[in-house]
C-alpha positions as CSV (number, residue, x, y, z in Angstrom):
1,X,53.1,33.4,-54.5
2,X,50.0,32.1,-53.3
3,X,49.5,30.1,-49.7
4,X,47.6,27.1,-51.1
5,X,47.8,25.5,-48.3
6,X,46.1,28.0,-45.4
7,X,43.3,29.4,-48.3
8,X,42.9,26.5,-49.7
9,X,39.9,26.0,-50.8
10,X,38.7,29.4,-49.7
11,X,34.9,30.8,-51.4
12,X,33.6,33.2,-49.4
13,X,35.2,36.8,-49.0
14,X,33.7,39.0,-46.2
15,X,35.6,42.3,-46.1
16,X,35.4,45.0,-43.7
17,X,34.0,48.8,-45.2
18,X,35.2,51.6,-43.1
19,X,39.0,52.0,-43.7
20,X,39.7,49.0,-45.5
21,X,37.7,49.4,-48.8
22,X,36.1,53.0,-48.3
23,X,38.7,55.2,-46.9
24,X,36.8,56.2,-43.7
25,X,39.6,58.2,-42.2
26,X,39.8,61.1,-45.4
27,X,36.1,61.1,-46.2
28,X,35.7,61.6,-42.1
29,X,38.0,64.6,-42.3
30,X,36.2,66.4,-45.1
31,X,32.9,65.6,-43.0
32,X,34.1,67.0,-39.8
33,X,35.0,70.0,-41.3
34,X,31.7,70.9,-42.8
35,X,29.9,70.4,-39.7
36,X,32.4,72.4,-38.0
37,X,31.7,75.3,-40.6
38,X,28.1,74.6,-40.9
39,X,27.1,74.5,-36.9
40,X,29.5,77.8,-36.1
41,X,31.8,75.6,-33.6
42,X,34.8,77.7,-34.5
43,X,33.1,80.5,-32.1
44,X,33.5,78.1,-29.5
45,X,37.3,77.0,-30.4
46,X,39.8,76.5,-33.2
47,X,39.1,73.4,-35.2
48,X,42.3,71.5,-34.4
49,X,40.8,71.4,-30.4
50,X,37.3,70.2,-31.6
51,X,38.9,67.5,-34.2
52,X,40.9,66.6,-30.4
53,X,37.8,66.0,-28.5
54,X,35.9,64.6,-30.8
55,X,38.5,61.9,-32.1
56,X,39.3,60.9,-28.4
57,X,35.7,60.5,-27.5
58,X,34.8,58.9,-30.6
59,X,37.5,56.3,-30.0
60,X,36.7,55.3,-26.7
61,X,32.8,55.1,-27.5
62,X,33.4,52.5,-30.1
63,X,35.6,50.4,-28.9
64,X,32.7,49.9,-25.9
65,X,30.1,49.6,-28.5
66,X,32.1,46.8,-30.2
67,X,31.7,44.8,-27.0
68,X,28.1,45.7,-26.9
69,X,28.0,47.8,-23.3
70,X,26.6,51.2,-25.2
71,X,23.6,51.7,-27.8
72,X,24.3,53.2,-31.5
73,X,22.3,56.1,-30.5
74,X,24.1,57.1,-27.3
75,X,27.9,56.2,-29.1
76,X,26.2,58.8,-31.7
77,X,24.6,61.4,-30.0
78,X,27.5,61.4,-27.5
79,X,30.5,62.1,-29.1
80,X,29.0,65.1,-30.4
81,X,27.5,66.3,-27.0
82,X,30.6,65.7,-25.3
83,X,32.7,68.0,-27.8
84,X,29.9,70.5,-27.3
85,X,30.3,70.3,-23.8
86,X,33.6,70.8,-23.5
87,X,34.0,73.5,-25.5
88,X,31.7,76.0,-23.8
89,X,28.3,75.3,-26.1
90,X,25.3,76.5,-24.2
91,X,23.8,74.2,-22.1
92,X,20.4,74.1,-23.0
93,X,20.6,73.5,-26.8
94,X,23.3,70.3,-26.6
95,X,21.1,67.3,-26.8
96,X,19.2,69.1,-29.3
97,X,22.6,70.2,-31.6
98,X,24.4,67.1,-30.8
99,X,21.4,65.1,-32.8
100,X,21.6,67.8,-35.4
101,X,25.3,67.5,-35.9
102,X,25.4,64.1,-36.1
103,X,22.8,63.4,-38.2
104,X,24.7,65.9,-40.6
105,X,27.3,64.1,-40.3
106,X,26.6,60.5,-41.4
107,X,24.8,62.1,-44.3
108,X,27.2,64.3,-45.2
109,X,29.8,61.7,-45.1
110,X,28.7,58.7,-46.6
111,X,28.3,60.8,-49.7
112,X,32.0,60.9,-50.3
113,X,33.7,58.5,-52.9
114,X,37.2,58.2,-51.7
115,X,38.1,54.6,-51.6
116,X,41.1,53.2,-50.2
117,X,43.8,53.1,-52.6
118,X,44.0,49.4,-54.0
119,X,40.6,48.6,-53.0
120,X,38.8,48.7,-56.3
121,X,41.5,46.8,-58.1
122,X,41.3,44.2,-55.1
123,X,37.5,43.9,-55.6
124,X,37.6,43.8,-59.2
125,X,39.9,40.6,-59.0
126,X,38.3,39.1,-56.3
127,X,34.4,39.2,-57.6
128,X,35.3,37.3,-60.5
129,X,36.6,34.0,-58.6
130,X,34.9,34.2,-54.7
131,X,31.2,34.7,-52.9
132,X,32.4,39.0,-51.7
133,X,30.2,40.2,-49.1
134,X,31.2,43.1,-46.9
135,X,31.0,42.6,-43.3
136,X,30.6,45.7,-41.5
137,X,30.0,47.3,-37.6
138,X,28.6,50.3,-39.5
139,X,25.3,52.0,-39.6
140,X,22.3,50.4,-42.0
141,X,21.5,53.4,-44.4
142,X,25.0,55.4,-43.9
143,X,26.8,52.2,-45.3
144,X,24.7,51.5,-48.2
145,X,25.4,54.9,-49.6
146,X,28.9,55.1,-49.0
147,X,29.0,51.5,-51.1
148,X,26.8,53.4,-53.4
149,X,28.5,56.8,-53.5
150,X,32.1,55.2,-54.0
151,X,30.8,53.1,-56.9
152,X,32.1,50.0,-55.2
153,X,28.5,47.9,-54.7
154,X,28.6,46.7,-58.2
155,X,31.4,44.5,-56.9
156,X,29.4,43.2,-53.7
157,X,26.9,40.5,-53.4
158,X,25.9,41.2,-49.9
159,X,26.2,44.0,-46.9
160,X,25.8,41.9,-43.6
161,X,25.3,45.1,-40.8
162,X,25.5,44.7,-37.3
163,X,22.9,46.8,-37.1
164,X,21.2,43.5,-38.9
165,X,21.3,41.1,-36.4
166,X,22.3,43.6,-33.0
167,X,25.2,42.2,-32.6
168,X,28.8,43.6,-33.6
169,X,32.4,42.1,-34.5
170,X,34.3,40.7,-33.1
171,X,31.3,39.3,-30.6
172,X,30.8,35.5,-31.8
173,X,27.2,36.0,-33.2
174,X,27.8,38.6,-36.0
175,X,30.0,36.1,-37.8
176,X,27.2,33.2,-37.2
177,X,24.8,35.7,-38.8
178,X,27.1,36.6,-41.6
179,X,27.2,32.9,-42.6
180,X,23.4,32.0,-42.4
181,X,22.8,35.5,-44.3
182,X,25.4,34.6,-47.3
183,X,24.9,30.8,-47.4
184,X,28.3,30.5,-46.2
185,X,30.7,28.0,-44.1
186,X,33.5,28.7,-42.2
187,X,35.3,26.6,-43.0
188,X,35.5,28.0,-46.6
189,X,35.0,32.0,-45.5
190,X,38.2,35.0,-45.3
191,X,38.0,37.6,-43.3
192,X,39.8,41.1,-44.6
193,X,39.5,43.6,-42.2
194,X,42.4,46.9,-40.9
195,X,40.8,46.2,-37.2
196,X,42.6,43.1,-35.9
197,X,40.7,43.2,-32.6
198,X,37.0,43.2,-34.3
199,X,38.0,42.0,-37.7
200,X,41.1,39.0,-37.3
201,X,40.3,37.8,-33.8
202,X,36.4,38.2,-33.9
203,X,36.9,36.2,-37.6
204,X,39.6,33.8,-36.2
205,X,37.8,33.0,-32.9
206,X,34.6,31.3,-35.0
207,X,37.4,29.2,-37.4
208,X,37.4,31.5,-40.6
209,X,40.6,32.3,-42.2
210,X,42.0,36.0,-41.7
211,X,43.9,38.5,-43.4
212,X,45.0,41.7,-40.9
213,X,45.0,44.9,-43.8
214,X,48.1,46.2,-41.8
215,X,47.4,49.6,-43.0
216,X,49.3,51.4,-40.5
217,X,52.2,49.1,-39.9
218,X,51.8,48.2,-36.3
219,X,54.4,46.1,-35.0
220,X,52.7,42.8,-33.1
221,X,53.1,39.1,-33.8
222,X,49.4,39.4,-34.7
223,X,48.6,35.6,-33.7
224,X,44.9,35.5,-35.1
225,X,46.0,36.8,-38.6
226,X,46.5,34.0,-41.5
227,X,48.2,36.8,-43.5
228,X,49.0,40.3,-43.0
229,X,48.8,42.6,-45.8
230,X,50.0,46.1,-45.6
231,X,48.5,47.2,-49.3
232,X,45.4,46.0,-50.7
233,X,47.2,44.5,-54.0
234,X,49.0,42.0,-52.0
235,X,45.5,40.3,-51.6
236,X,45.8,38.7,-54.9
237,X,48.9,36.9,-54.3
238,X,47.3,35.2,-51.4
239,X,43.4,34.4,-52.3
């Protein structure tokens, strides 16, 4: 049954990319592995150590550029150069194979067409009755081809990028941005995002409406959520 009375109203979707619509977390896995292979890493060590290192820096390095305290390129360049690091790579050619690695990387990955399951279904139902724009901390270039790649753009008006505007969710300005960009209110805007802290609070803090893709089934009371989802097909009965 549908909520009539908190999306009410509703015309603008904005929908998060990585992990809620493109499955992020598989087409990452295939990714990392081919740059494992490709760069020769496993002379260094096994690849369940470097998935370790990299994972755990790569963590920590977003959720600082989410606030805004790092640069893309650093949050980029680092995570590699870290793992390098600490698995015995020679000095002298990190910076230079770190670049390498990543830029592999992005390209490599945001050629891959796994979409989170539900998603296309989800899309399909929602472009014929609401404004969908995806609203994404992602990289301007990588996302368009993963939108591309997936076969998913068809079903999006807009892609509104931090990288856009230099600003990234859940700071204030992003979802300012988004608005002006899409001719939106937001008043009238959803949020759908699977990262409550940058999607559902960020979203929720500039009075849109929110619905937390629960993907993982944290536990929480998950105050800034309108909804909370925990498959993509339980979007219809809501919007």
């Amino acid at each position: 049954m549908k909520n009539d009375t908190v999306f009410k109203n509703i015309k603008t979707v904005f929908v998060d990319l990585d992990d809620t619509i493109w499955w992020f977390t598989e087409n990452s896995k295939l990714s990392l592995r081919h740059v494992f292979e490709l760069f020769g890493i496993g002379n260094y060590c096994d690849y369940g150590t470097f998935d370790f290192i990299y994972h755990e820096k790569n963590k920590e390095l977003w959720e600082l550029y989410h606030y805004g305290k790092i640069s893309k390129d650093y949050l980029v360049n680092e995570r590699f150069r870290y793992m390098l690091e600490k698995v015995g790579y020679p000095v002298d050619m990190l910076e230079e194979t770190a670049c390498e690695m990543n830029a592999e990387y992005l390209y490599y990955l945001s050629l891959q067409p796994v979409t989170v399951p539900g998603a296309r279904e989800m899309l399909l139902y929602l472009n014929g009755k609401y404004d969908v724009n995806v609203l994404s901390n992602g990289f301007s270039g990588v996302q368009q081809r993963k939108l591309s790649s997936s076969g998913l753009s068809k079903f999006i008006r807009k892609l509104v990028l931090s990288d856009d505007c230099g600003i990234t969710k859940p700071l204030p300005g992003i979802f300012t941005y988004a608005l002006d960009s899409c001719g939106a209110f937001a008043e009238s805007s959803v949020m759908i995002g699977d990262n409550y802290d940058a999607d559902i609070c960020g979203a929720k803090n500039v009075g849109w409406r929110t619905i937390f893709y629960n993907k993982n089934g944290e536990s929480g009371t998950f105050e800034s959520a309108d909804a909370v989802v925990h498959s993509l097909d339980e979007v219809s009965r809501l919007l």
